[in-house]
N, C-alpha and C positions, 0 to 999 in steps of 0.2 A: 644358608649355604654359602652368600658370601659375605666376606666379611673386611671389614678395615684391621689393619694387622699393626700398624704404624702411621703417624701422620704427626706433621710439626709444620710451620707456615715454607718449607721450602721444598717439600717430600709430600707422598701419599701413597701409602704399600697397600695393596689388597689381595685377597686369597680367591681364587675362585673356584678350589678345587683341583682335583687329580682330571688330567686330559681325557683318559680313562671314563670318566664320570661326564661327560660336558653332554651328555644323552639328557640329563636332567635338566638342565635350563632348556628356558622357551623364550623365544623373541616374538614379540606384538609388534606388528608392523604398522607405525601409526598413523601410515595413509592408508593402506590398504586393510587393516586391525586381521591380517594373515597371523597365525599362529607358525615361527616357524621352530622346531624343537631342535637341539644340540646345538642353539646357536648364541653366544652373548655379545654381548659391546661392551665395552669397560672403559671407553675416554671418557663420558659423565660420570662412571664410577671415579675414575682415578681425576677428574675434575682438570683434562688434558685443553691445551689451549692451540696445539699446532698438528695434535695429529689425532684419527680416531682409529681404535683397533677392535678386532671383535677375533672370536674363535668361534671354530666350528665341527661337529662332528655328524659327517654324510653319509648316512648307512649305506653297505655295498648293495650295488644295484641303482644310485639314484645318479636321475640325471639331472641337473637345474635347466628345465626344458625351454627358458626365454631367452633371452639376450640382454643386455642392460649397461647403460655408459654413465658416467657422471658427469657432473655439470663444472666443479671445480678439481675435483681428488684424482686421482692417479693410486691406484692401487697397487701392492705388492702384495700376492699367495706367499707363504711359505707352509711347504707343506711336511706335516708332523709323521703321519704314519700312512702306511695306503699305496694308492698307486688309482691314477684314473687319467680320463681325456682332458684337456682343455682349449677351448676354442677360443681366439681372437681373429675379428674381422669373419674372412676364409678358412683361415690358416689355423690346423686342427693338431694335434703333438701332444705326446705323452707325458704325463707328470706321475711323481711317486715319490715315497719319503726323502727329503734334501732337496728337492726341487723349489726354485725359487724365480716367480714370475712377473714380471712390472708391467703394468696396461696404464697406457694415457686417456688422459678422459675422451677420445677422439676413439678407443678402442670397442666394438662392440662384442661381449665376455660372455662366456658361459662354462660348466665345465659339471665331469660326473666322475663317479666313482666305479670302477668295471675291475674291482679285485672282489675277494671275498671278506674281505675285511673293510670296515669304514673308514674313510676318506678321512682322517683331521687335516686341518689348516686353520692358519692365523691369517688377517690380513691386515695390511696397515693401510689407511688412508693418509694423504696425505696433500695438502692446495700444492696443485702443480706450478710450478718454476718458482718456487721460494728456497731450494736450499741455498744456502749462502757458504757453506763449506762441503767438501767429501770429508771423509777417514774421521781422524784426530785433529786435522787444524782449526778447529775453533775451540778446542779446547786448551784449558794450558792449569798447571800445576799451582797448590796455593799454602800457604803456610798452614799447618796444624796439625797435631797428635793423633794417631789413627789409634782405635779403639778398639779392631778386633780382636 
């Protein structure tokens, strides 16, 4: 189901399927060897060095009934399709397709899906207070033939 699509020593493309479809992967939780289903990780797939992502698909009706912070990452939701609650700390507020949410590892998260349709999101991890630029500034322009 997935697959390497491209790869050369400074790239690494992979497929993982229609969002549609993410019902079919399963994540093993490998402290707690929890089965959790619609859910994958793809920074060991795509062999990532500063950030880890995963996608998720949260059939309607589910709630993630715990709370839980991280130790270094700062997480960003973006959410794909759906509409559901999400809680940080207290503080409880509505999310839905285009919503997009940042929690410090000091935040304690949870979040469900209360439409009739399943919840997708992606989320990015990422070691809090390392960005070294916003937007475009670290990037810059370099000589050679585009190929499209």
């Amino acid at each position: 189901m997935i697959k390497t699509t491209s790869e050369n020593k400074n790239y690494k493309a992979v497929d993982i399927g229609p969002l549609a479809e993410l019902a079919k992967h399963e994540f093993i939780h490998p402290k707690f060897k929890t089965r959790d289903k619609g859910r994958i990780f793809i920074g060991e797939l795509l062999q990532t060095t500063g950030a880890e992502i995963s996608f998720r698909k949260l059939p309607a009706g589910t709630v993630i009934s715990f709370l839980h912070k991280h130790i270094k990452h700062e997480e960003i939701y973006v959410f794909l399709k759906g509409s559901g609650q999400f809680q940080v700390d207290d503080d409880t507020f509505q999310i839905r397709e285009g919503s997009i949410v940042k929690v410090s590892v000091d935040g304690s998260r949870a979040l469900s899906s209360n439409s009739n349709e399943p919840l997708v999101y992606m989320v990015i991890q990422s070691h809090q207070n390392t960005l070294a630029a916003y937007n475009v500034s670290d990037g810059y322009r370099v000589e050679g033939n585009v190929k499209l």
